[in-house]
C-alpha positions in Angstrom: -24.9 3.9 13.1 -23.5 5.2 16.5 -20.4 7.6 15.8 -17.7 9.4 18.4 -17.3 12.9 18.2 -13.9 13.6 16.6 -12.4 14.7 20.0 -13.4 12.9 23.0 -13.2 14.9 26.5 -9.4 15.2 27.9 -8.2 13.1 30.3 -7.8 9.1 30.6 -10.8 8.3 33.1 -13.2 10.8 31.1 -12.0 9.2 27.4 -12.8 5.8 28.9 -16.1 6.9 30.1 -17.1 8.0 26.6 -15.8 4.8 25.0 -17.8 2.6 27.6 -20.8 4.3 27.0 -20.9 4.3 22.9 -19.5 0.4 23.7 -22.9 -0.5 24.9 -24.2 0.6 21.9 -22.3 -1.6 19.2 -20.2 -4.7 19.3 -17.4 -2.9 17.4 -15.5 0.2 17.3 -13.5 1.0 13.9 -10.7 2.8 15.2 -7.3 4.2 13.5 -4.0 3.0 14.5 -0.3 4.8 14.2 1.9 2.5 14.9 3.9 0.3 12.5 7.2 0.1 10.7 7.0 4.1 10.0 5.5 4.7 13.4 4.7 8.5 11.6 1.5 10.0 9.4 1.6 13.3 7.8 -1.4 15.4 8.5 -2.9 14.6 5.1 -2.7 11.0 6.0 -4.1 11.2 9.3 -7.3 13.3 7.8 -7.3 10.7 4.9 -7.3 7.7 7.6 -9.9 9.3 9.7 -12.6 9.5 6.5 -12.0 5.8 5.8 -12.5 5.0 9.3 -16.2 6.3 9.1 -16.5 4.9 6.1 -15.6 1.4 6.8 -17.9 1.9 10.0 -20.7 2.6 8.0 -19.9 -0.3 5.7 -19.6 -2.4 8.8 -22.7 -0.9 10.6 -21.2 -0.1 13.7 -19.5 2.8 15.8 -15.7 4.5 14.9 -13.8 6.5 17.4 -11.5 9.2 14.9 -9.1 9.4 18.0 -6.6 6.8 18.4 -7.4 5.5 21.8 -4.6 4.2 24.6 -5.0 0.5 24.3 -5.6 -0.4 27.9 -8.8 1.3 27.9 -10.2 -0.6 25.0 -13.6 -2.8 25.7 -15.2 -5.2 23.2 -13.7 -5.7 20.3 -11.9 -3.0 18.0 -11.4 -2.7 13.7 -8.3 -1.3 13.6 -7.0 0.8 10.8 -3.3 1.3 10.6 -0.9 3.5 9.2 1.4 0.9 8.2 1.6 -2.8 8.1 1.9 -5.0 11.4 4.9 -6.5 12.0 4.8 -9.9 13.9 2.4 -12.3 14.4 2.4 -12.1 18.4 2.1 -8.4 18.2 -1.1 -8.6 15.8 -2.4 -11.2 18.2 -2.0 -8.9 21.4 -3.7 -5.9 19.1 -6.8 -8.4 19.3 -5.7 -8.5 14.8 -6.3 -12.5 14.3 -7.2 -12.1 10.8 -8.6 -9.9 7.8 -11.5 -9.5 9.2 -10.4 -7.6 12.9 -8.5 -4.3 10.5 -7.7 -2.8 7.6 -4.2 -3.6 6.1 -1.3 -6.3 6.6 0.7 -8.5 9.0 4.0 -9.6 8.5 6.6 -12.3 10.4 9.4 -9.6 10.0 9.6 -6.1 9.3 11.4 -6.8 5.8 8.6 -8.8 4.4 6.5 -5.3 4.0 9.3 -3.7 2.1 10.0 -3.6 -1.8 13.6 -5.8 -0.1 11.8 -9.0 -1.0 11.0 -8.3 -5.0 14.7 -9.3 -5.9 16.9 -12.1 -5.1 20.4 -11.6 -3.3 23.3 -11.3 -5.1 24.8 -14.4 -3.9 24.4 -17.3 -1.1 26.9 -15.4 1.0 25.5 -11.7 0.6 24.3 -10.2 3.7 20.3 -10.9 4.5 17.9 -10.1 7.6 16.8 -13.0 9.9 13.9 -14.4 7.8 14.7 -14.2 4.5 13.7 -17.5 2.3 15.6 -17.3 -1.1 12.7 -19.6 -2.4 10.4 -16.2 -3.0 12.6 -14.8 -5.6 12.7 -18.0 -7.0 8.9 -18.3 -7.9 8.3 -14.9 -8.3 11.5 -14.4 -11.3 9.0 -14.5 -14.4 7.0 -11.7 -12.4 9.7 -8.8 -11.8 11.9 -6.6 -13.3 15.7 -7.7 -13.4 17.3 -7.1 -10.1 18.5 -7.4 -6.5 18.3 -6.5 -2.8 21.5 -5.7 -1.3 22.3 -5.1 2.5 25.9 -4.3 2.2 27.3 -1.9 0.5 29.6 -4.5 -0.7 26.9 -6.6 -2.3 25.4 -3.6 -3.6 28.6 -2.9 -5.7 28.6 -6.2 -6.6 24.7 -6.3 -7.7 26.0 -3.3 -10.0 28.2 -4.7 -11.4 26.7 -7.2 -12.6 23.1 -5.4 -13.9 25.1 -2.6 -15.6 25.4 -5.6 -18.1 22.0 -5.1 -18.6 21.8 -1.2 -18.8 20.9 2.1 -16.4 20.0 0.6 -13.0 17.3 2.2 -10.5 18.4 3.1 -7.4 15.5 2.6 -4.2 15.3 2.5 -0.8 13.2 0.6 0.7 11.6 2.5 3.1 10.4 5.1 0.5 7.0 5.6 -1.2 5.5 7.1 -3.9 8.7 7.0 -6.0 10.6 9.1 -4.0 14.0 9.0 -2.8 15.0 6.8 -6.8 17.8 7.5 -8.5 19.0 6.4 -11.5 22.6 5.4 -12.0 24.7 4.8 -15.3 27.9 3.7 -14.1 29.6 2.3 -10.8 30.5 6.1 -10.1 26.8 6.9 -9.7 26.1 4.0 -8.2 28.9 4.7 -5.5 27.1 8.3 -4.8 24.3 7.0 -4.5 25.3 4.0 -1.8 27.1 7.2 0.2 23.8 8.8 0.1 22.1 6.3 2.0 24.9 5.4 4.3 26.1 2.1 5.4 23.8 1.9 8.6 20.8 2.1 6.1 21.8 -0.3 4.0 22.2 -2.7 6.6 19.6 -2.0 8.6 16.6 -2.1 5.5 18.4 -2.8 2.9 18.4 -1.0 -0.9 17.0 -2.4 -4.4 18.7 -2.4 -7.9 16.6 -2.8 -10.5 17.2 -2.6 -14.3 15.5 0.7 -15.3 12.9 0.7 -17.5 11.7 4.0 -20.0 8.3 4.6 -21.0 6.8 3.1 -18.2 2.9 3.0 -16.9 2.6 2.0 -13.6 -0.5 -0.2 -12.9 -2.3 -1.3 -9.4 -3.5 -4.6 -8.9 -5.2 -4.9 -5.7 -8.0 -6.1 -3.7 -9.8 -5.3 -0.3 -11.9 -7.5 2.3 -14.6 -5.5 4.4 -17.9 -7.1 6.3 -17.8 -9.7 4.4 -17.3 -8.3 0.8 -14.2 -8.8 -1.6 -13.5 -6.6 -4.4 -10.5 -6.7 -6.6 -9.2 -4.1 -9.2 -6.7 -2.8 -11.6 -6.1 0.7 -13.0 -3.3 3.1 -13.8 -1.8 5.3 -11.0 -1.0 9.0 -12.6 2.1 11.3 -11.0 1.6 14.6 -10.6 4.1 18.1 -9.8 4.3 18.2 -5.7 4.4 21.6 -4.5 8.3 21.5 -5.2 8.0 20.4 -8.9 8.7 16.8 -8.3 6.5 14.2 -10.2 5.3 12.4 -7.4 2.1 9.9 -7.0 -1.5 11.8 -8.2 -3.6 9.2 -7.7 -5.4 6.2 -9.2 -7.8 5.3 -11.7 -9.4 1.4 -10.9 -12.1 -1.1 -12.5 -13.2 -2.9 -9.3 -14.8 -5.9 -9.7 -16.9 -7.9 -6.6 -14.7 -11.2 -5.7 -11.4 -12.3 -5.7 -8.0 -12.6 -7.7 -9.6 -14.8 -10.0 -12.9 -13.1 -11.0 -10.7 -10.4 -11.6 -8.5 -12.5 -14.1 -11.6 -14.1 -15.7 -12.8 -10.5 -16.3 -9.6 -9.0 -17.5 -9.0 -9.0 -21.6 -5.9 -10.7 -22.5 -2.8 -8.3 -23.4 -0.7 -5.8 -21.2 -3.2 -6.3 -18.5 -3.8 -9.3 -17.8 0.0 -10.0 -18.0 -0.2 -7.4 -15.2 -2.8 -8.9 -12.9 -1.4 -12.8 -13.9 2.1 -11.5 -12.5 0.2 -10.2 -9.3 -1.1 -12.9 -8.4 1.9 -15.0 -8.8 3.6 -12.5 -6.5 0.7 -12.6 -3.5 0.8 -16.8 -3.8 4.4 -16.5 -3.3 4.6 -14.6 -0.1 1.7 -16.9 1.4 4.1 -20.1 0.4 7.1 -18.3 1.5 6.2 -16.2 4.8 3.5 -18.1 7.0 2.0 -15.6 9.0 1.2 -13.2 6.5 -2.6 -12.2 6.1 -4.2 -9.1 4.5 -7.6 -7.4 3.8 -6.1 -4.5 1.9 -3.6 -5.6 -1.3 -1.8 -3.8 -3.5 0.6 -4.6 -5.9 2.3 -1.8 -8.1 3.3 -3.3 -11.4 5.8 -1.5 -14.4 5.6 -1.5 -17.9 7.8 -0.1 -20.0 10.9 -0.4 -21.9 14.3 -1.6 -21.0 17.9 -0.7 -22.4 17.4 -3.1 -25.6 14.3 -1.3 -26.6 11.9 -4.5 -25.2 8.3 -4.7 -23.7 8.8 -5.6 -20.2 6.5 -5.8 -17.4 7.0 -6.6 -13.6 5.8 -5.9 -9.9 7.4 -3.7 -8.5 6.7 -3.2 -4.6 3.7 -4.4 -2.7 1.2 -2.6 -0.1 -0.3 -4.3 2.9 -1.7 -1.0 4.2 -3.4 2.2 3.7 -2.8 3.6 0.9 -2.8 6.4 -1.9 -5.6 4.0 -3.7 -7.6 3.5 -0.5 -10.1 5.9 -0.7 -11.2 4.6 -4.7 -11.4 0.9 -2.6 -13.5 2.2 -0.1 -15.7 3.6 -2.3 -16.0 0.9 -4.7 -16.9 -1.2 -1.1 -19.6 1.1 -0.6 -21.3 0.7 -3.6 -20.9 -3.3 -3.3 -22.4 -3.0 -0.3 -25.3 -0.5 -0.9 -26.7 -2.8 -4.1 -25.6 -6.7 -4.1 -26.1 -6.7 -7.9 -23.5 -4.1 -8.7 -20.9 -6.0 -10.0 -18.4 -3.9 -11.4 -17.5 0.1 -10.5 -14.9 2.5 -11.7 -13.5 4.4 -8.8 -10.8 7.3 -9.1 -8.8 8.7 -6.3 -7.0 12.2 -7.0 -4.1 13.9 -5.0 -3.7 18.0 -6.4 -0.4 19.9 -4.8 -0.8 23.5 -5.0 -3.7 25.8 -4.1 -7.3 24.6 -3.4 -9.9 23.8 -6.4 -12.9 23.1 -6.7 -13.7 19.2 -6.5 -16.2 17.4 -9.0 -19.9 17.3 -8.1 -20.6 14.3 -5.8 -16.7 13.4 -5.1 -15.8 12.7 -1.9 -13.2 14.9 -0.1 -11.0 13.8 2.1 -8.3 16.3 2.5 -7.9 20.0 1.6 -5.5 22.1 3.3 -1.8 22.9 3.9 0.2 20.1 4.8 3.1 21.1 7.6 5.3 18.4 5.4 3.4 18.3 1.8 2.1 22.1 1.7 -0.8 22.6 -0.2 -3.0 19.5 -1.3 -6.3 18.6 -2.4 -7.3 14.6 -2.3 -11.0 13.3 -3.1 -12.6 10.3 -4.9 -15.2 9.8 -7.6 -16.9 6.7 -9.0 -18.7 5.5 -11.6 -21.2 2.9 -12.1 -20.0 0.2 -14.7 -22.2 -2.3 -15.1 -24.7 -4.5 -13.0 -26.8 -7.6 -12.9 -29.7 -7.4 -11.3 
C-alpha cells in the first residue's frame, strides 16, 4: 500500500508535485473532506477521520493523503471521506461522489433531509416547511417513531406543544445538535416558551426544532451498516453515555454485532423481541427516505433508535435521528470491515468503540487508538476500538 506522509511539503506547486507522483502509483487516493452542512471538525474528529482514512485505504488497497487537498489540484480519482453529509446531488457530482462506492458517508437533495427535521410530521398543512419537504415520509415512517413533530415557526412550535403535552413531558432538540446535546425537556407551555427563546426565531426558521414525547428509561440502540471495496456489513448494538469533562452525560461510545451483508441478513440473524422491533423500524425508516427523497445514497448508515418508557408507563420504541456520515460508531465499522475483509469466512464480529473524557488511561491490549489528547473544545479524551471474533464459517 503506497501512503502520504501526514504533512505534504508547503506550498500549492510543491503539494501537487507530491500528489502526482504517489498518483502514479495507485488509481485512488482516500482522502478526508471538511466540508458539509457543519463545515467544522473538532480536533478529536479530525485525528479520528484521519485513522479511518488509512484504514479504509488499506481495506481498499490503495494510497490516502491525511491532508485535505485544494480540489483543483486533484488527479485520478479520489475516496472522499467527509465530515458531514453532502448536500445536493450536483455538488456530489462535481466532488467526482456518483455513488457509495467514490466516499464514505451520505448525499442528500437538501440540507434538511440530513437532519433529525424529517423524523416527525408538521403540525398542520399550513405550518411552515423548507423547499423539499414531502409530507409522504412521516406518513410511512409513523409506526417507526416516537410521537412528535418538526416545527419551523415558533408559532407551530407552540402549537406542536400544545397538542403533545396531551401526551405528557415533551423533548426539546435542535436539529443541528449531536450526541444528545443541546435537549431539554419541557413540562408545560412555560418551558416550552424558554426553550423556543433559547433558540431564537432565526433558528427555528432557518433548521428547524423537534418535539418529541419524552420517553424514561430509555436504551438507545444503533442500527447501521457500511459499504467499503465491495463489502457490506450491517449491525446493531447499544450506544453507552458517559460524564464529558464538564459532568454532562454525553455519547461514550458503541457496542455492535456486525454481521457481513445487508439490512436483511441482519434481520434474518436478529432474535425476535426488543431488537428486532429495533432493526424492523430501521429499515422501514431507510426505505422511506429512498421513496421519499431521490437522490439520496449512502455507504455509511446509521439510525439511532429509543426504547423506553413514555408518560403512561408503556414500552415504546422508535428512531430517533439518522447518520449519513462519520460518526461516533465509525471506528467499531471500520474495524468490523477489516476483519471481513482480512478472512471471507468471518461472518459475524463484535466491535466496540469507546470515548473516555478526563485524563489519559491506559487502552486494552490490541485496541486501536485513535485519539488521546486535550481537545481545544472537548478537553481531555481518550477514543479507541476493540473487536471480537463471533463466529465464522469456514
Amino acid at each position: 500500500m503506497t501512503s502520504y506522509p501526514s504533512e505534504l511539503p508547503l506550498g500549492l506547486e510543491a503539494a501537487h508535485s507530491a500528489l502526482a507522483l504517489r498518483r502514479r502509483e495507485a488509481q485512488e487516493t482516500v482522502m478526508p473532506f471538511t466540508r458539509g452542512l457543519r463545515g467544522h471538525a473538532s480536533t478529536h474528529e479530525q485525528a479520528t477521520r484521519q485513522e479511518l482514512v488509512r484504514r479504509l485505504a488499506d481495506i481498499k488497497g490503495c494510497a490516502y493523503s491525511l491532508d485535505e487537498l485544494p480540489q483543483p489540484i486533484w488527479q485520478g480519482r479520489t475516496y472522499l471521506v467527509p465530515s458531514d453529509t453532502l448536500v445536493g446531488v450536483a455538488t456530489a457530482h462535481a466532488l467526482g461522489v456518483h455513488g457509495p462506492d467514490d466516499f464514505f458517508g451520505g448525499v442528500v437533495p437538501q440540507a434538511f433531509i440530513a437532519t433529525k427535521a424529517i423524523t416527525h410530521p408538521l403540525v398542520s398543512f399550513e405550518a411552515a416547511a423548507p423547499e423539499g419537504w414531502n409530507p409522504e415520509f412521516s406518513r410511512l415512517v409513523k409506526r417507526s417513531v416516537l410521537p412528535g413533530y418538526a416545527a419551523f415557526s415558533r408559532a407551530d412550535a407552540l402549537r406542536a406543544g400544545d397538542a403533545l403535552f396531551a401526551l405528557g413531558p415533551l423533548r426539546v432538540k435542535p436539529v443541528g445538535e449531536t450526541g444528545g446535546r443541546g435537549q431539554t425537556v419541557a413540562s408545560t407551555m412555560a418551558a416550552l416558551e424558554v426553550c423556543l427563546n433559547a433558540l431564537g426565531d432565526s433558528l427555528l426558521e432557518k433548521d428547524g426544532v423537534v418535539l418529541e414525547h419524552n420517553l424514561t428509561e430509555v436504551e438507545t440502540l444503533s442500527i447501521g451498516q457500511v459499504r467499503v471495496a465491495g463489502l457490506q456489513a450491517s449491525y446493531y448494538g447499544s450506544q453507552r453515555l458517559t460524564p464529558d469533562n464538564h459532568g454532562a452525560l454525553v455519547y461514550g461510545g458503541s457496542d455492535l454485532t456486525v454481521v457481513r451483508g445487508d439490512f436483511h441478513a441482519l434481520l434474518a440473524s436478529t432474535p425476535s423481541g426488543p431488537l428486532h422491533d429495533a432493526v424492523t423500524q430501521a429499515l422501514a425508516y431507510d426505505e422511506a427516505v429512498r421513496t421519499c427523497y431521490p437522490g439520496f445514497f449512502a455507504s455509511r448508515i446509521n439510525y439511532d433508535v429509543a426504547q423506553g418508557l413514555n408518560a403512561a408507563g408503556q414500552w415504546c420504541s422508535g428512531v430517533l435521528e439518522q447518520s449519513w456520515r462519520v460518526g461516533g460508531a465509525s471506528g467499531a465499522e471500520v474495524a468490523a470491515l477489516e476483519a471481513f475483509h482480512h478472512n471471507p469466512g468471518l461472518r459475524r464480529v463484535r466491535a466496540s468503540c469507546v470515548e473516555k473524557f478526563g485524563a489519559p488511561q491506559p487502552i486494552p491490549v490490541g485496541a486501536t487508538l485513535y485519539y488521546q489528547g486535550i481537545d481545544p473544545e472537548a478537553g481531555p479524551l481518550t477514543k479507541y476500538t476493540t473487536l471480537e471474533i463471533h463466529d465464522h464459517t469456514a
